[in-house]
C-alpha positions in Angstrom: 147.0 -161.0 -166.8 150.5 -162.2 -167.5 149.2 -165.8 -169.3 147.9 -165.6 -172.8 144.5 -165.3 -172.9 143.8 -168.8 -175.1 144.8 -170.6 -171.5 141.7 -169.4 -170.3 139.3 -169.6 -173.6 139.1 -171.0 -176.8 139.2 -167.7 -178.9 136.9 -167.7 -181.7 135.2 -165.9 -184.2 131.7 -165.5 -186.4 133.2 -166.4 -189.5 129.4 -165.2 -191.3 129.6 -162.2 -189.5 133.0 -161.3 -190.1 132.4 -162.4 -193.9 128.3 -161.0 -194.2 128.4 -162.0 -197.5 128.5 -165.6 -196.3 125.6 -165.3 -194.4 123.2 -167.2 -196.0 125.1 -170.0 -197.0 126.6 -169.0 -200.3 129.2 -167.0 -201.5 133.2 -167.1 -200.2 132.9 -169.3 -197.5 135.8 -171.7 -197.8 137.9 -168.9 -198.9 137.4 -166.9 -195.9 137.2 -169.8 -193.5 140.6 -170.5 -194.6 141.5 -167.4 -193.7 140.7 -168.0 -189.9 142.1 -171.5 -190.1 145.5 -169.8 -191.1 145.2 -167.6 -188.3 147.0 -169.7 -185.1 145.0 -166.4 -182.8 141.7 -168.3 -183.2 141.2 -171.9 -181.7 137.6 -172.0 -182.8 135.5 -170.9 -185.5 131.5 -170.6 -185.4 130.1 -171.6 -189.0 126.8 -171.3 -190.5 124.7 -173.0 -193.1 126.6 -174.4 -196.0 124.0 -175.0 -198.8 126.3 -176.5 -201.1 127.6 -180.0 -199.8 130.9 -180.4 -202.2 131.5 -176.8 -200.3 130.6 -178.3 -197.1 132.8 -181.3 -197.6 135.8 -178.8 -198.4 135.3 -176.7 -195.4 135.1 -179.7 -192.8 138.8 -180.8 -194.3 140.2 -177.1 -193.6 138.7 -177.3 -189.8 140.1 -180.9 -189.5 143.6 -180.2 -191.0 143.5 -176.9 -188.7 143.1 -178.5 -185.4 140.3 -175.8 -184.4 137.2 -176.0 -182.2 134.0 -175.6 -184.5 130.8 -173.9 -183.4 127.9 -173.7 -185.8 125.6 -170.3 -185.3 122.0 -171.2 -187.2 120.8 -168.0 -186.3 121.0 -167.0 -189.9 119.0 -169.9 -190.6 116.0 -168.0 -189.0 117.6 -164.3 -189.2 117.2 -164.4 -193.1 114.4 -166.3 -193.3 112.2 -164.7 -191.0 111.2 -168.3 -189.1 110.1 -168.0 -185.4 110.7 -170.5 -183.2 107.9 -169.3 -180.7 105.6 -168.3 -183.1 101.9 -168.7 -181.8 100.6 -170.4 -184.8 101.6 -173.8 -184.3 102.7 -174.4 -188.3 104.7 -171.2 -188.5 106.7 -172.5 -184.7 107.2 -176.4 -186.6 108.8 -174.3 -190.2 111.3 -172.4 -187.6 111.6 -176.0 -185.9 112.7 -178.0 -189.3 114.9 -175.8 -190.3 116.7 -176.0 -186.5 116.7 -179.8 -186.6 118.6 -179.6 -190.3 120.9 -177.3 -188.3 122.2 -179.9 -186.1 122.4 -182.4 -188.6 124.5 -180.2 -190.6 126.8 -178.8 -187.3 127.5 -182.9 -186.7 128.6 -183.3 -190.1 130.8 -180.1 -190.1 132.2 -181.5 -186.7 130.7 -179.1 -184.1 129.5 -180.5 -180.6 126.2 -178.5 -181.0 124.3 -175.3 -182.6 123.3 -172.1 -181.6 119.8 -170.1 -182.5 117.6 -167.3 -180.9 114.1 -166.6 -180.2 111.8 -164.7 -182.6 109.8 -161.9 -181.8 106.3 -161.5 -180.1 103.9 -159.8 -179.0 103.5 -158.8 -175.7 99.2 -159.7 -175.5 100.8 -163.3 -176.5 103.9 -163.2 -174.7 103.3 -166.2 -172.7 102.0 -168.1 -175.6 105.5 -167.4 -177.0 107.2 -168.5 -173.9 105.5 -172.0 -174.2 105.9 -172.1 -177.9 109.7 -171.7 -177.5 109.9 -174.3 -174.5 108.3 -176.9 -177.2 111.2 -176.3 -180.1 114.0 -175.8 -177.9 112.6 -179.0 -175.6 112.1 -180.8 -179.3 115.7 -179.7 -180.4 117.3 -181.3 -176.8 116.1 -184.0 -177.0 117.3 -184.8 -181.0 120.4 -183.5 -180.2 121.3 -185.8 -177.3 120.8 -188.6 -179.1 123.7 -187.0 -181.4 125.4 -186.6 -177.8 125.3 -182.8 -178.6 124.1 -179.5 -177.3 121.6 -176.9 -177.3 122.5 -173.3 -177.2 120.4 -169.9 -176.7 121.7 -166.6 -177.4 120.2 -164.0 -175.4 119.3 -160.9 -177.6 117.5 -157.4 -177.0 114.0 -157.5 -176.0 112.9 -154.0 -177.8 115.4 -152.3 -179.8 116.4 -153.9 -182.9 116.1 -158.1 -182.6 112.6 -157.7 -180.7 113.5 -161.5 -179.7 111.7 -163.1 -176.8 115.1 -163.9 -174.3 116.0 -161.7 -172.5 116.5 -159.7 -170.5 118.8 -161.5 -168.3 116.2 -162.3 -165.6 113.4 -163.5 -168.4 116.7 -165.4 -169.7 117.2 -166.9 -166.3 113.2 -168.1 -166.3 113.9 -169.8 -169.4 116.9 -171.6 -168.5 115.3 -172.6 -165.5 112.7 -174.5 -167.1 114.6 -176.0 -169.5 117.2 -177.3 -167.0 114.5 -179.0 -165.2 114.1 -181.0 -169.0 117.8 -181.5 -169.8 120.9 -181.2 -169.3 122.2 -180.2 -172.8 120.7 -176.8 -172.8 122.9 -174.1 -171.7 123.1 -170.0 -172.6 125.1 -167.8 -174.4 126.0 -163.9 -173.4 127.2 -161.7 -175.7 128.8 -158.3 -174.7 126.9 -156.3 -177.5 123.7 -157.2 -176.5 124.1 -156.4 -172.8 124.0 -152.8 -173.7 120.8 -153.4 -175.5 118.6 -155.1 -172.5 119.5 -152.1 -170.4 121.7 -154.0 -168.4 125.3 -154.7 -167.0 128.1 -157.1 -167.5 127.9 -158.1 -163.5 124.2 -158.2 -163.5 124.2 -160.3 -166.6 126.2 -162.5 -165.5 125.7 -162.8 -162.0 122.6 -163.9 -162.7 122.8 -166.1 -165.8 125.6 -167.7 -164.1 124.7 -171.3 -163.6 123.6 -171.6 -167.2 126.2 -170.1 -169.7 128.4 -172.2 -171.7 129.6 -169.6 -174.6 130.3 -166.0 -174.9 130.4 -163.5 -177.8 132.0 -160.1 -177.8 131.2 -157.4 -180.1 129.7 -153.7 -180.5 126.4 -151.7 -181.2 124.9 -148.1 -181.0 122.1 -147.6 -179.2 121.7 -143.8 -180.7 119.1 -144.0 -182.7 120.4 -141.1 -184.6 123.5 -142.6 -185.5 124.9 -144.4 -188.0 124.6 -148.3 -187.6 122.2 -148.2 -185.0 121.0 -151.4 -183.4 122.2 -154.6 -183.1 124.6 -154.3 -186.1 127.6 -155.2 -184.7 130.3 -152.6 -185.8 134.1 -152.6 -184.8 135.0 -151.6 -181.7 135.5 -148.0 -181.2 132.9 -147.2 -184.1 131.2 -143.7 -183.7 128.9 -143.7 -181.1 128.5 -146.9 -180.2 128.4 -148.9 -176.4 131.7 -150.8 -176.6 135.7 -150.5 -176.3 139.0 -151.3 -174.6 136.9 -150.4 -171.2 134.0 -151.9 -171.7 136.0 -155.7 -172.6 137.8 -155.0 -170.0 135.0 -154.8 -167.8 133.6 -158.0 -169.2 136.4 -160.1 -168.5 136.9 -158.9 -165.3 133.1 -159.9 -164.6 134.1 -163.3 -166.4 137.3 -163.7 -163.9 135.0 -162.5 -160.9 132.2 -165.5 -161.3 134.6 -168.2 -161.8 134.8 -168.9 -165.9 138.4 -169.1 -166.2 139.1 -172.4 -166.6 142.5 -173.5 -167.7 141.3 -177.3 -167.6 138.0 -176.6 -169.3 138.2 -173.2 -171.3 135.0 -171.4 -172.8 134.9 -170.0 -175.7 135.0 -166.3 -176.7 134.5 -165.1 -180.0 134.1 -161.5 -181.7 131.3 -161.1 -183.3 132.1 -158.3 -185.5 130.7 -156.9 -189.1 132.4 -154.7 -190.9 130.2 -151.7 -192.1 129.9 -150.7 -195.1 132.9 -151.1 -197.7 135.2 -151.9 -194.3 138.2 -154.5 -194.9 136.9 -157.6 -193.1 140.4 -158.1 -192.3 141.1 -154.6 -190.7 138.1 -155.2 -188.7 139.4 -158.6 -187.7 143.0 -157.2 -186.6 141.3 -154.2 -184.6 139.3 -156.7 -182.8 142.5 -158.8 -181.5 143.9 -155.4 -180.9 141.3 -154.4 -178.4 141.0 -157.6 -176.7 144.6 -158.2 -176.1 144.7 -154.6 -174.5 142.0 -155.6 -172.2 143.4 -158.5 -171.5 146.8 -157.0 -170.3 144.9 -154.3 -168.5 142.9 -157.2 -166.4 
């Protein structure tokens, strides 16, 4: 492709993955977010939690003055928790539920149009149970988030591998989205090229399928070796030992993107990297190698 790629999608980043020391809502988070607002390569940002409000207040000025489309992620809200939002016993399912409705009231203030979660885990004797159990929060979530005219995102993880979260795979994903579809219309799907790997599964068949139901995408890395270093869904750079994804494997992605109709100049998507550094890696090396890659895939495309 001969255009820049931000014609075609709002290219963000996970700011509390990027900066895992952020991750639960403490630590250098208006330092590093300021680092992304500075960047003109990013025209969104997803945020997380933000326990302290003077912070808060401080970070929604930097997004504001920096013209950049925010996203708020409250998977770490459940993630470091351990909350469920299909857990079978109905008080453990309401915890996960609070906690998701605090979300959105804290993406509004921040200035996002909506949040992001993911299922928990389950059993597969209860699996249905689950199902239902996840219908009722993310149902419950809809519905207080239109009246805030804003929307309800789920990320589709791995089923068995690292996550254990109930959606996906894609088609389980696709049963899901269904029923929730027939509830609302602010419900909608993200995919994420690291987790594709993960459900055993490809770009085209991914997306293909989940087609009429994703709104966002995330692109990132994993090793599925369970020998290796960083196995599971932890995210590493591109191009880290053994792991799933590189220049080819974006590449492939976008053109799977291009190929069911999600370039849209007039209405773009986001992307973002979701990237961690490992170990004692520079956040910011990480950062730059991610830009590197897609901008190589992009010019291959």
């Amino acid at each position: 492709m001969n255009e820049m790629i931000q014609k075609y999608f709002n290219i963000g980043i996970v700011h509390f993955m990027a900066f895992p020391e952020t991750i639960k809502g403490e630590g250098p988070i208006l330092e590093t977010v300021k680092k992304i607002a500075k960047d003109e390569y990013f025209n969104a940002i997803e945020v997380t939690w933000i326990k302290d409000s003077n912070t808060r207040r401080q970070v929604k000025e930097v997004l504001e003055q920096a013209h950049i489309k925010v996203c708020y992620g409250a998977q770490p809200r459940l993630l470091t928790t351990g909350l469920n939002p299909n857990h079978i016993i109905e008080e453990e399912r309401q915890k996960a539920e609070k906690t998701l409705l605090e979300a959105i009231d804290e993406a509004e203030e921040l200035g996002a149009k909506g949040i992001a979660f993911l299922a928990g885990k389950y059993e597969e004797e209860t699996k249905k149970e689950a199902f239902e159990q996840l219908l009722k929060t993310t149902k419950n979530l809809c519905d207080y988030a239109k009246k805030k005219d804003m929307n309800i995102v789920l990320e589709v993880f791995d089923f068995d591998l690292d996550k254990k979260s109930l959606i996906g795979p894609a088609p389980y994903a696709l049963k899901f989205a269904e029923a929730m579809r027939e509830y609302t219309n602010n419900f909608g799907l993200m995919v994420d090229l690291s987790h594709i790997p993960q459900t055993y599964e490809s770009s085209k068949f991914v997306l293909e399928v989940l087609k009429p139901y994703i709104v966002h995408f995330h692109i990132g890395n994993g090793v599925l070796n369970s020998e290796a270093e960083a196995f599971g869904d932890t995210h590493p750079r591109f191009g880290f030992p053994n792991s799933e994804n590189d220049i080819n494997e974006v590449l492939e992605f976008l053109k799977c993107i291009k190929n069911t109709g999600f370039l849209d100049p007039e209405n773009p998507m986001v992307l973002s990297f979701e990237v961690k550094p490992w170990k004692d890696e520079d956040p910011d090396i990480i950062i730059a190698n991610s830009k590197r890659v897609l901008n190589r895939a992009w010019s291959l495309l």
